[in-house]
N, C-alpha and C positions, 0 to 999 in steps of 0.2 A: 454585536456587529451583524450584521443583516447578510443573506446571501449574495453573491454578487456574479453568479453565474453569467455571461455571455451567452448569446445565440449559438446555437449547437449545432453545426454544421455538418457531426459525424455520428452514425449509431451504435460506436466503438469509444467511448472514454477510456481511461487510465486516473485511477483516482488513488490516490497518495495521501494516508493521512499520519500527521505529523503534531507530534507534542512538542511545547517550549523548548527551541535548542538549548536553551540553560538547564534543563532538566533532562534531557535526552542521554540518554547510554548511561546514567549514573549508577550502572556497575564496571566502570573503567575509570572509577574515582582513583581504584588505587594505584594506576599506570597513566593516566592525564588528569593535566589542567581543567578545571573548567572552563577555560578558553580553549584549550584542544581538541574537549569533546563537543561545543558550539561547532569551531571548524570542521569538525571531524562529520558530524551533525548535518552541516551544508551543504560536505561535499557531496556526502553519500546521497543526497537527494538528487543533485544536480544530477549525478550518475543515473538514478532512476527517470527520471526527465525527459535525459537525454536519450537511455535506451528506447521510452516510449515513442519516442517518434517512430512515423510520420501521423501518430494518433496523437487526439489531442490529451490535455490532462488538467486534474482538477486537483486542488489542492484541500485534504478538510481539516480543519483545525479550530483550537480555540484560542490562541494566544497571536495577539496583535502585531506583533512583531514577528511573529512565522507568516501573515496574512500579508505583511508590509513584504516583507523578501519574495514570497512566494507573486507578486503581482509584477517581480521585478525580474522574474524567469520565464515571463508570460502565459501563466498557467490562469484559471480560472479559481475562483477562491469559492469554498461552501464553510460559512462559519458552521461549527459546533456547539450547542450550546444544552450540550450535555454531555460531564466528563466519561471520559474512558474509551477504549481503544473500540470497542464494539459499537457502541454510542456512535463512537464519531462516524463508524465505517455503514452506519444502518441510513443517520444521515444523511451520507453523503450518494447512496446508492439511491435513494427516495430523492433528491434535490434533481438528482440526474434522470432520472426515470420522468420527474414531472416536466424536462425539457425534452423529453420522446426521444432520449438514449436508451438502446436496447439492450444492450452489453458490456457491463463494467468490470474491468479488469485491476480487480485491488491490488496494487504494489507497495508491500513495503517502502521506508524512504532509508532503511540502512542493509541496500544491498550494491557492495562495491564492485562486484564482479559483473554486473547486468551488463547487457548489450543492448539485448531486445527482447519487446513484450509481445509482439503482435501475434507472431505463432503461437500464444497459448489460447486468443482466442479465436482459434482455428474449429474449434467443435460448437456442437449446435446445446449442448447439456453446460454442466459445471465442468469446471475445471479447475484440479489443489495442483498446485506447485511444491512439494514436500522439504521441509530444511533438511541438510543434510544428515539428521538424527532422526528425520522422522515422524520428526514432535509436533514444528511447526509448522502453519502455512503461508510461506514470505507473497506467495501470490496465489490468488483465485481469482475465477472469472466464471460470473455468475452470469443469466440472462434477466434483467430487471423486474420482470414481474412474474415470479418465482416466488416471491415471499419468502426468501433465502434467510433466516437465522442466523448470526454470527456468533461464534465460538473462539474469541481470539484469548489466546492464553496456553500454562502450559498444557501439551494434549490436544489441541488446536487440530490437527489434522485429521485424528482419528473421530474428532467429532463434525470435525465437518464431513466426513464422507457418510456421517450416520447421519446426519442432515439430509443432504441431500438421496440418501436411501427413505426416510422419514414421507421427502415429501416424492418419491419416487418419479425422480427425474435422471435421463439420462446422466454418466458423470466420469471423468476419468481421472490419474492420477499422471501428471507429465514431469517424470524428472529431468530437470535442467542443471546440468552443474554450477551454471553462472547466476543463476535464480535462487539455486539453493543455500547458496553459504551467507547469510546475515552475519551480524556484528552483535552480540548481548555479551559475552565475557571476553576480558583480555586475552586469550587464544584463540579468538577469531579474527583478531588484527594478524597473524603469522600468515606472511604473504601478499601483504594488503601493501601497494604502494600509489601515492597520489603524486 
């Protein structure tokens, strides 16, 4: 499936990339359905969507059916077409950069607590959003032509600050309580209500 990016009216994105809702959180196999983690899958996106306004957002993915939903929350689709979470997110910031967006603010799509993204990209450097252990980074916000490296996985944070020390660029660390708490194990639902 081919990019399908829109004219880009803002030089602030929100890019959200998202694997097969059928595959999605499958370490809550042992407390939901695979119908509840689809749900579960959706909502949390919406949630980030929603928090992104009044910026716009792009969705990158590789599964036809996250492309078909995602056109139907009116976001911007950047097909993947190279697996894995880094892949999709290196992508999606080069898809965006080639329509003269300056500043991409990667967001997770399983953060139920978000509000808003716009504050994080309030600085002129990088910007990690830290999980609440530390480990991971549910949101960064890079300046696109930075030649920014991603490092998603576990550890993720601490390598992307050695990233961006690497290629020595301004950078800080913004902790948000409502950015920080993602979804990867069943006690990360304690407290979560939709």
């Amino acid at each position: 499936m081919p990019s399908t990016i829109l004219v880009v009216t803002n030089s602030v994105f929100v890019l959200i990339p998202l694997k097969a809702f059928n595959v999605a959180k499958l370490r809550l196999a042992e407390v939901m359905t695979e119908d509840e983690r689809v749900e579960l899958a959706k909502k949390m996106a919406e949630i980030v969507i929603e928090a992104a306004k009044p910026l716009p957002v792009a969705i990158v993915c590789d599964d036809a059916d996250v492309a078909a939903w995602a056109l139907t929350q009116e976001t911007k689709v950047i097909w993947a077409d190279h697996p894995g979470l880094n892949s999709a997110v290196e992508i999606g910031v080069s898809a965006l950069a080639e329509q003269g967006v300056e500043k991409v603010i990667i967001a997770h799509g399983d953060l139920p607590r978000a509000i808003r993204l716009s504050h994080c990209a309030d600085f002129d450097g990088v910007t990690f959003v830290p999980d609440r252990h530390k480990d991971g980074t549910p949101v960064l916000v890079t300046p696109t032509g930075l030649g920014f490296n991603f490092f998603y996985g576990p550890g993720s944070y601490a390598r992307h600050i050695a990233e961006a020390e690497r290629l020595g660029t301004p950078w800080r660390s913004l902790f948000d309580l409502d950015l920080s708490h993602d979804v990867d194990e069943p006690e990360d639902l304690d407290g979560i209500n939709f």
